[in-house]
Structures are given as structure tokens and as C-alpha cells.
TORZAVO-667569 format. One record per residue (C-alpha): x, y, z; residue in three letters. Coordinates in nm, 2 decimals, padded with zeros to 4 digits. Example, Ala and Ser with C-alpha at 12.3 -4.5 7.8 and 13.67 -1.06 7.14 Angstrom:
BEGIN
NODE      X      Y      Z res
NODE  01.23 -00.45  00.78 ALA
NODE  01.37 -00.11  00.71 SER
//
This chain:
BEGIN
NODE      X      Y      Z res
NODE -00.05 -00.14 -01.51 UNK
NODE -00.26  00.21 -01.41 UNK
NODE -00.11  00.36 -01.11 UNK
NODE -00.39  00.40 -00.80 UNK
NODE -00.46  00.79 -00.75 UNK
NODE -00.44  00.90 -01.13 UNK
NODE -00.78  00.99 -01.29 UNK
NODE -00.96  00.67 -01.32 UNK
NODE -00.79  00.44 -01.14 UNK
NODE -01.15  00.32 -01.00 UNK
NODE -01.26  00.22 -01.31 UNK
NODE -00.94  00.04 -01.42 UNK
NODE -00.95 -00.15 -01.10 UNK
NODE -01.30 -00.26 -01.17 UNK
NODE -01.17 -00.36 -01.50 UNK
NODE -00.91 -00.59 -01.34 UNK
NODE -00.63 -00.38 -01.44 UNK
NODE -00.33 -00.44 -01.25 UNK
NODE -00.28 -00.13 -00.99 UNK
NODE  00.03 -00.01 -00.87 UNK
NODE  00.05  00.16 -00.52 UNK
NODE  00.38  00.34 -00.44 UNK
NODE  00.54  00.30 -00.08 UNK
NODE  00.73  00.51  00.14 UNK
NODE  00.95  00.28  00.34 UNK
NODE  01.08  00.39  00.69 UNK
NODE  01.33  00.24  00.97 UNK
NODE  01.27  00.35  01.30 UNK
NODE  01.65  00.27  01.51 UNK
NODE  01.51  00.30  01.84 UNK
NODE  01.25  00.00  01.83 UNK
NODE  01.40 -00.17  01.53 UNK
NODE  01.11 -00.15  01.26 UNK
NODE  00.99 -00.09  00.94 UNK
NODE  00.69  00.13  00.87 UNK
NODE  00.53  00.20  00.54 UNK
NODE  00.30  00.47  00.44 UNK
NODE  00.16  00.56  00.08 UNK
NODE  00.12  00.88 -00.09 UNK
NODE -00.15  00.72 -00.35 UNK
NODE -00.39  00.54 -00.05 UNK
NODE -00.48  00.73  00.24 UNK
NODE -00.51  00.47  00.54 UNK
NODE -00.19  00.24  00.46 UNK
NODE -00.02  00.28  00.77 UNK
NODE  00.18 -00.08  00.85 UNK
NODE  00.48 -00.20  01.06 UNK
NODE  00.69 -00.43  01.07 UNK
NODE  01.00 -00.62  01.21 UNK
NODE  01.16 -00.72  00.89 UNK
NODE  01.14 -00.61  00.53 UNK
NODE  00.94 -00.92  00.44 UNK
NODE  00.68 -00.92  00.75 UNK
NODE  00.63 -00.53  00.63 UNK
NODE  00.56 -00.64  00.27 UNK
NODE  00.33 -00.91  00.43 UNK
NODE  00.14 -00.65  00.59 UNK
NODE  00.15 -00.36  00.30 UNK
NODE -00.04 -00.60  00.06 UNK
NODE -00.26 -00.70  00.29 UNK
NODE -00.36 -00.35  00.41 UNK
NODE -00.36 -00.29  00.00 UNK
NODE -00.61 -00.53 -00.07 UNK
NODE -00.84 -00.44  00.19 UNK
NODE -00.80 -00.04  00.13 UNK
NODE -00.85 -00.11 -00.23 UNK
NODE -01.15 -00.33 -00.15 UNK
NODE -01.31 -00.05  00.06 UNK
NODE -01.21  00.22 -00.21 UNK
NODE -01.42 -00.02 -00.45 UNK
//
């Protein structure tokens, strides 16, 4: 796996190398929700009500921010 951000992580993409994305995971009290940011793709900005819908919504925002990178 080749970590998306690093030198050349176009190219290993293109080369169907699995990519990993890191995550920064927030709770928000006052509305209840999970939001999710990444350091490595600028634009990932999802929600969520539970953990799972968030992780739902991160890999599809991945995919089509990765697409779009591509």
C-alpha cells in the first residue's frame, strides 16, 4: 500500500496500487455528528450521524476525490 500525498502516489494509483488516505475523525456534541477531514486530500470534508454512515460517506468522497486527482 503507497500512502496518497507521498511523492508519486499518482503514479502508483495509476498502477492500481492500493492507496491509503489518513482521516481525522471529529464529534461535534451539540448536533450529534461525526465529521471527517484528511490531511493527505484536500476537499474530503463529510458528516455523518454514526460512525458507519461517516465511513459510507468518506469512501465515497475518496473515490471520487481520487478520481478527479487522476
Amino acid at each position: 500500500m503507497y500512502r496518497v500525498g507521498l511523492p508519486g502516489w499518482k503514479i502508483a494509483a495509476r498502477a492500481g496500487i492500493p492507496m491509503l488516505v489518513r482521516v481525522d475523525v471529529h464529534y461535534d456534541p451539540e448536533v450529534k455528528s461525526y465529521w471527517t477531514t484528511s490531511p493527505d486530500l484536500d476537499g474530503l470534508i463529510v458528516a455523518g450521524n454514526t460512525i458507519d454512515e461517516l465511513l459510507h460517506e468518506a469512501k465515497l468522497g475518496i473515490d471520487g476525490l481520487m478520481e478527479l486527482a487522476l
